[in-house]
C-alpha positions in Angstrom: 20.8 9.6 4.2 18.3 11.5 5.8 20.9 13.9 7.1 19.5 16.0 10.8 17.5 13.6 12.9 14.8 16.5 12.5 14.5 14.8 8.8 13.4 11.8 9.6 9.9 13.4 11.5 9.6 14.9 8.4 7.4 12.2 6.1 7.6 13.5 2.4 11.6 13.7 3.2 11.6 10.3 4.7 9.1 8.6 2.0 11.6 10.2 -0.8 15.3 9.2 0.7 13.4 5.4 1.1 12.4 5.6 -2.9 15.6 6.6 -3.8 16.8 4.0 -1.7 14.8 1.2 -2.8 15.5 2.3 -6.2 18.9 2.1 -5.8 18.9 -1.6 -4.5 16.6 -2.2 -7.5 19.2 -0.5 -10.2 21.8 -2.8 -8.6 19.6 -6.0 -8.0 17.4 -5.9 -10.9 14.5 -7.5 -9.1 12.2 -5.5 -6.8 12.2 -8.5 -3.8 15.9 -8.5 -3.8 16.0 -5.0 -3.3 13.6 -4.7 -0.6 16.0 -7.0 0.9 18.5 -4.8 0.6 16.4 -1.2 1.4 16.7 -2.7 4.9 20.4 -4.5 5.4 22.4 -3.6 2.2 25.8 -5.7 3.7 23.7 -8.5 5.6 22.5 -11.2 2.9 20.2 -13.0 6.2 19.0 -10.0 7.0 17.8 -8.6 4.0 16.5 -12.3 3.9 14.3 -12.3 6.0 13.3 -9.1 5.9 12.2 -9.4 2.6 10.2 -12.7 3.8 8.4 -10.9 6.5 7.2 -7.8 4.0 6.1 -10.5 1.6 3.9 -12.1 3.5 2.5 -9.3 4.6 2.1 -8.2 0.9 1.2 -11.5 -0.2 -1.7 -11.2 2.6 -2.3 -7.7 1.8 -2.9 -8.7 -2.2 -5.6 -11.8 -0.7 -7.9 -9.3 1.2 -7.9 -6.5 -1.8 
C-alpha cells in the first residue's frame, strides 16, 4: 500500500495509507475494535484477535493515567 520502501520512512505518507486503512476495516466491520483487528491481519481472525487485545490494553491503560 505504501508502494517504494522509501514510503514507508516517510511518516505523513505512512500515517495516511494506515487511516485509510483502518478506515477501510471500519467501513467493512462497522466497529472500530474489529477493525483495528483487522488494520493489522485482515485474513487471520487470531491474529487480528489478539492484536486488537494487546492495543486495547494499552488504550485501556493509556485512558486510566489521562
Amino acid at each position: 500500500a505504501l508502494g517504494r520502501i522509501e514510503d514507508a520512512l516517510e511518516p505523513y505518507r505512512n500515517l495516511n495509507v494506515a487511516a485509510t486503512i483502518l478506515v477501510s476495516c471500519y467501513k467493512s466491520r462497522n466497529d472500530w475494535w474489529t477493525a483495528v483487528g483487522c488494520y493489522h491481519a485482515p485474513n487471520n481472525p487470531e491474529h487480528a484477535l489478539l492484536y486488537r487485545q494487546r492495543v486495547r490494553t494499552i488504550w485501556t491503560s493509556l485512558a486510566a493515567t489521562g
